[in-house]
VOVO-447323 format. One record per residue (C-alpha): residue number from 1; residue in one letter; x, y, z. Coordinates in steps of 0.1 Angstrom, whole numbers, plus 5000, padded with zeros to 4 digits. Layout:
<atoms>
resi / resn / u / v / w
NUM / A / X / Y / Z $
...
</atoms>
This chain:
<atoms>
resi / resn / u / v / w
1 / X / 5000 / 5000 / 5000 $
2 / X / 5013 / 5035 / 4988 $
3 / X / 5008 / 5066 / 5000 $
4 / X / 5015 / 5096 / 4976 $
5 / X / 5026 / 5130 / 4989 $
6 / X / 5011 / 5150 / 4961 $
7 / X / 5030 / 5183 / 4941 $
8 / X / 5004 / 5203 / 4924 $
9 / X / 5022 / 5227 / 4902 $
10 / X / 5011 / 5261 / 4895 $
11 / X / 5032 / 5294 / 4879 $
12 / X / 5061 / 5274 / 4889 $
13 / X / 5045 / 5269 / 4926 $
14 / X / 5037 / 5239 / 4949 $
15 / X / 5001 / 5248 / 4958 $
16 / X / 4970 / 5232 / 4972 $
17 / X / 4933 / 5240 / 4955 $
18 / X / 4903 / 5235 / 4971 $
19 / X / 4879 / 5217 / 4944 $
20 / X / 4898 / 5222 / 4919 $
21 / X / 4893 / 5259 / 4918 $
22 / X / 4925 / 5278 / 4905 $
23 / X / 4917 / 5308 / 4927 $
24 / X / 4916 / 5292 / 4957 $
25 / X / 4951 / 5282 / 4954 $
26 / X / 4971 / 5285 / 4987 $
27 / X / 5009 / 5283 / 4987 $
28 / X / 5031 / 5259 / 5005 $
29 / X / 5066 / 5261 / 4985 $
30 / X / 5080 / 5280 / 4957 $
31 / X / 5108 / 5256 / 4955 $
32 / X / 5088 / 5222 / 4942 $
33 / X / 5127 / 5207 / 4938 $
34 / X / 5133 / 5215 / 4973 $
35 / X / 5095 / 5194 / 4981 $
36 / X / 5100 / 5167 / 4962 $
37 / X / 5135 / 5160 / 4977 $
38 / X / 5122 / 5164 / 5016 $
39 / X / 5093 / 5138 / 5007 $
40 / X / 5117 / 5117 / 4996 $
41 / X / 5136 / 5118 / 5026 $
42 / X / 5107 / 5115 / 5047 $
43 / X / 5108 / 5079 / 5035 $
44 / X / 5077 / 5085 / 5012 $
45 / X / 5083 / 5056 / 4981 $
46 / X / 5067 / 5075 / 4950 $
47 / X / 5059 / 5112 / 4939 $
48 / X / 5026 / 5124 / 4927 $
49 / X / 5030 / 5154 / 4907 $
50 / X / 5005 / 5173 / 4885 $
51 / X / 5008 / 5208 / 4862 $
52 / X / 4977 / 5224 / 4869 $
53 / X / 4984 / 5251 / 4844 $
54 / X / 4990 / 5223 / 4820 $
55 / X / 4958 / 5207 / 4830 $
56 / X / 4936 / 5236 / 4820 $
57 / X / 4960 / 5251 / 4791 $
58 / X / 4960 / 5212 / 4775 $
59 / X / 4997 / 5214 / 4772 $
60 / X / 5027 / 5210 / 4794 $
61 / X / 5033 / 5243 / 4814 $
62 / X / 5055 / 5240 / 4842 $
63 / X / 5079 / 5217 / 4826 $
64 / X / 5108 / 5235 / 4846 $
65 / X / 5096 / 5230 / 4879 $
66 / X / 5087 / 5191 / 4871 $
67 / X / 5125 / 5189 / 4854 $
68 / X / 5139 / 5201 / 4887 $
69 / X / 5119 / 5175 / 4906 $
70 / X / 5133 / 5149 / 4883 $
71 / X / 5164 / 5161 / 4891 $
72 / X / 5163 / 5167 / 4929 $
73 / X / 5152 / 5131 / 4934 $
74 / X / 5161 / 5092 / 4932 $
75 / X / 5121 / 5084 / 4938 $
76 / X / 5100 / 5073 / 4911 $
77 / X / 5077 / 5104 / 4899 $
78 / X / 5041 / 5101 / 4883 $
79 / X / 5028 / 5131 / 4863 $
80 / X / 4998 / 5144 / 4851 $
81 / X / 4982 / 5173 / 4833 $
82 / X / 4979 / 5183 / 4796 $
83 / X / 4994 / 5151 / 4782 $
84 / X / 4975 / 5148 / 4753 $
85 / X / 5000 / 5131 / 4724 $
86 / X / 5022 / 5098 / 4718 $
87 / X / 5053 / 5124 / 4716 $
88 / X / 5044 / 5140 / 4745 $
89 / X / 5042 / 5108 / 4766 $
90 / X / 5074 / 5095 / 4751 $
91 / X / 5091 / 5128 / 4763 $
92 / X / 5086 / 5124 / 4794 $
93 / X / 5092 / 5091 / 4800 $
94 / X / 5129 / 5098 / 4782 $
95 / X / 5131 / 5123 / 4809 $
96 / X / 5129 / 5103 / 4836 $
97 / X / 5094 / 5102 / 4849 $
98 / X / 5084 / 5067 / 4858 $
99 / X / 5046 / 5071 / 4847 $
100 / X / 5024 / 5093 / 4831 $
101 / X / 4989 / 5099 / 4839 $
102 / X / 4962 / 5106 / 4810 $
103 / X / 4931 / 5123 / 4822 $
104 / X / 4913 / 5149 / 4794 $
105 / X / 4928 / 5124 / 4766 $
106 / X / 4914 / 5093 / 4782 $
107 / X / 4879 / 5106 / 4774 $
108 / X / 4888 / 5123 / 4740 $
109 / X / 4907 / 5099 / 4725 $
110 / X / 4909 / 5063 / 4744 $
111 / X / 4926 / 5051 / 4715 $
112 / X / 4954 / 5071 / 4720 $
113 / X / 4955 / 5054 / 4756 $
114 / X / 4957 / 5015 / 4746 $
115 / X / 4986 / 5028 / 4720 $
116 / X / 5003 / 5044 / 4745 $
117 / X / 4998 / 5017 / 4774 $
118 / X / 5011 / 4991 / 4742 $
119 / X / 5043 / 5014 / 4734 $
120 / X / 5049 / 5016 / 4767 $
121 / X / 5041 / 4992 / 4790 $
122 / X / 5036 / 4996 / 4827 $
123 / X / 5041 / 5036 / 4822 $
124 / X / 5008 / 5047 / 4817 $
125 / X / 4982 / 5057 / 4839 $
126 / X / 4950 / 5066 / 4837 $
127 / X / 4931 / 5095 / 4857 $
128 / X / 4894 / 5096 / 4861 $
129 / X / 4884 / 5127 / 4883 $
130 / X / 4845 / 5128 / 4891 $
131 / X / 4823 / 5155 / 4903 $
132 / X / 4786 / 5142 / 4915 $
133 / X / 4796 / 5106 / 4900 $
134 / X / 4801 / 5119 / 4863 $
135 / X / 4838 / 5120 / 4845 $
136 / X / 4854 / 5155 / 4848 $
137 / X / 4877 / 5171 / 4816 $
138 / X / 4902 / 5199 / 4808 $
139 / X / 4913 / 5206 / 4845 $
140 / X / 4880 / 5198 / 4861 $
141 / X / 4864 / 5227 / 4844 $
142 / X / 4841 / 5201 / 4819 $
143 / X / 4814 / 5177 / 4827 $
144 / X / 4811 / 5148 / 4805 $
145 / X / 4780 / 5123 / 4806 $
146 / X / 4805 / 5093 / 4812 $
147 / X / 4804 / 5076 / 4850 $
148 / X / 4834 / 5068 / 4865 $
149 / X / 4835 / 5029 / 4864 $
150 / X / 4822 / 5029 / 4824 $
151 / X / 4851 / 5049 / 4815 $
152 / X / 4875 / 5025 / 4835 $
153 / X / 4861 / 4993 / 4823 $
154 / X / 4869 / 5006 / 4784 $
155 / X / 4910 / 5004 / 4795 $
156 / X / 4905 / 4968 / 4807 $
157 / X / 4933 / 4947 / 4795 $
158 / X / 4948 / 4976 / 4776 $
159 / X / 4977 / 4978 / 4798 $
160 / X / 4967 / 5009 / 4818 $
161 / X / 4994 / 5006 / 4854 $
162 / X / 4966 / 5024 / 4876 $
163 / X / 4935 / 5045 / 4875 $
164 / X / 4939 / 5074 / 4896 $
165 / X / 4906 / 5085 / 4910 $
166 / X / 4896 / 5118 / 4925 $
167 / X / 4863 / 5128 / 4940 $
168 / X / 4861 / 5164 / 4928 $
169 / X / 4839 / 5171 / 4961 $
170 / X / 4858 / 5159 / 4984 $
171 / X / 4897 / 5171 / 4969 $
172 / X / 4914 / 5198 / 4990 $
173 / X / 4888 / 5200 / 5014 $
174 / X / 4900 / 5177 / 5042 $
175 / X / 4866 / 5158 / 5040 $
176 / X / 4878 / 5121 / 5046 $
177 / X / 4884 / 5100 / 5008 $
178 / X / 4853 / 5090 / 4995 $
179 / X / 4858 / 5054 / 5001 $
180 / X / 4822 / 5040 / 4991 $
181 / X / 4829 / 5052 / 4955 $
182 / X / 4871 / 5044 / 4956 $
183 / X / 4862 / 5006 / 4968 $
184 / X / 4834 / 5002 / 4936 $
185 / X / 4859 / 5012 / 4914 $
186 / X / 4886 / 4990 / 4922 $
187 / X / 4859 / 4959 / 4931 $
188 / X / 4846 / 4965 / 4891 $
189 / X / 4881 / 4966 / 4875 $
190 / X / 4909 / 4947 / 4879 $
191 / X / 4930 / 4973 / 4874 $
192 / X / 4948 / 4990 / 4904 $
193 / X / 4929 / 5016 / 4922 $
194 / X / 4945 / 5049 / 4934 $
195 / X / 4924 / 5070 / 4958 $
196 / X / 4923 / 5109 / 4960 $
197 / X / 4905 / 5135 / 4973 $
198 / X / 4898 / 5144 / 5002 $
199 / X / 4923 / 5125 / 5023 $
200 / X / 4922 / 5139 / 5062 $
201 / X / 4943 / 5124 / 5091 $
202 / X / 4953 / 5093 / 5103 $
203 / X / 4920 / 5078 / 5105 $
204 / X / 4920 / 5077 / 5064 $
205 / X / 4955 / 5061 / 5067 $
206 / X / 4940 / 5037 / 5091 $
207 / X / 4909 / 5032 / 5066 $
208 / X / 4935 / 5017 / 5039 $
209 / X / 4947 / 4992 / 5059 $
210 / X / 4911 / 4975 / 5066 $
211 / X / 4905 / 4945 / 5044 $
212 / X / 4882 / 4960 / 5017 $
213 / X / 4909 / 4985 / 5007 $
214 / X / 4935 / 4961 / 5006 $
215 / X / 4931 / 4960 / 4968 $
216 / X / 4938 / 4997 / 4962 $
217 / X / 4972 / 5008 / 4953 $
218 / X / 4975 / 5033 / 4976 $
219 / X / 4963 / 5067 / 4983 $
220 / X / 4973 / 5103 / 4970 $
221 / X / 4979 / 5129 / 4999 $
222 / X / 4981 / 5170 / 5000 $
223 / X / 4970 / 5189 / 5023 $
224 / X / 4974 / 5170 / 5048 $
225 / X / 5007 / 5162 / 5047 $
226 / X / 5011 / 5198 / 5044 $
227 / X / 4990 / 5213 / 5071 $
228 / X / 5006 / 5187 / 5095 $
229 / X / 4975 / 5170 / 5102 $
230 / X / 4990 / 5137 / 5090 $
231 / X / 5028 / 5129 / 5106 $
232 / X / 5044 / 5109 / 5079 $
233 / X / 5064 / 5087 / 5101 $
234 / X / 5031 / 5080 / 5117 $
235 / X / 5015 / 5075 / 5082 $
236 / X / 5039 / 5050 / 5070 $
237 / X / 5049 / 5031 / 5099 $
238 / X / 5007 / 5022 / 5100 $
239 / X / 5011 / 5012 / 5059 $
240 / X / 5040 / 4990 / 5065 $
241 / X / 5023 / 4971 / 5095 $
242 / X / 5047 / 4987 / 5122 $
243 / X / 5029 / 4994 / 5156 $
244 / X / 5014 / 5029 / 5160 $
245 / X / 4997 / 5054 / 5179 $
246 / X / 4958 / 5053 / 5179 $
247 / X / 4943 / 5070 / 5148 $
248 / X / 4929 / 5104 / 5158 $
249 / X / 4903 / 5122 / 5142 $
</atoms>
């Protein structure tokens, strides 16, 4: 079970948004290098990283600031937002990211996404972010009439490494993940389930250790992690089955 400390990446910026909303965008670095290099020596195992800009713009944006991330650490990064093309995909991959995560494209042009997961397998992921149960596009800003679990079932056996899913609701808002949904999801496909959105305190770390959640691939993580309301020694000692304190609220 992996927990992601998340790096959302706007004018250059690590920031947190609450629902996705660009203007609500709070500050917590404006040295994303310099984040991405104290998660990893927190002990966290992967990097979540997306380019807002990029998401709503459709192309990549803060290409710098993910570069520098590359560069500041050993840990295996996963990007997303406005990766739309085979070359664009293949760029980054030859830069060193691990994955790549299609969101807008996956709904515009699936196609594109079982080439992709075939050129380059175990690289590709896919992410599906929902807002009252319906598929989100181009940042969040665009409803589309697909639910969440009939877009993930057209990417079975394509390839596709995860499916990163995001309750719109519930994201940067310190809510609690939206567990009912997350658990569907992964119980419909048998490809592996990331939650996001929403994720609180320990109690949510705690929730992904219970049996129906062991068949998610871990959770993402923000603004908790960067409020302090979730110690991640604390965090990761409870997903690696190491004693630890009671979960608090």
């Amino acid at each position: 079970m992996i927990l992601f400390p998340a790096i959302d990446l706007k004018d250059g910026q690590c920031v947190r948004l609450k629902h996705g909303d660009m203007a609500t965008a709070t500050i917590y670095n404006d040295d994303p290098a310099a984040q991405a290099k104290a998660f990893e020596e927190q002990g966290f195992e992967w990097l979540h990283v997306v380019d807002l800009n990029g998401a709503f713009r459709g192309q990549s944006v803060n290409s710098a600031a993910v570069g520098a991330i590359l560069k500041a650490t050993k840990s295996p990064v996963q990007l997303g937002g406005g990766i739309r093309t085979l070359e664009q995909i293949e760029d980054w991959l030859d830069r060193g990211l691990a994955r790549v995560i299609l969101g807008t494209v996956a709904v515009r042009d699936p196609d594109l996404v079982r080439q992709a997961c075939k050129a380059f397998p175990g690289k590709v992921a896919v992410g599906i972010d929902a807002k009252g149960g319906k598929v989100a596009v181009e940042g969040w800003a665009e409803a589309s009439s697909l639910g969440v679990i009939e877009l993930a079932r057209k990417f079975e056996g394509a390839g596709v490494a995860a499916i990163i899913y995001t309750d719109i609701d519930r994201d940067g808002v310190l809510t609690g993940i939206n567990w009912d949904a997350t658990i569907d999801l992964a119980d419909a496909v048998s490809i592996p389930v990331i939650a996001s959105g929403g994720l609180a305190s320990i109690a949510d770390i705690v929730r992904m250790t219970m049996p129906d959640a062991q068949k998610l691939e871990g959770a993402i993580s923000g603004r908790a992690l960067y409020d302090g309301r979730i110690d991640p020694a604390e965090a990761l000692a409870i997903l690696r089955g190491r004693p630890a304190m009671e979960p608090r609220s």
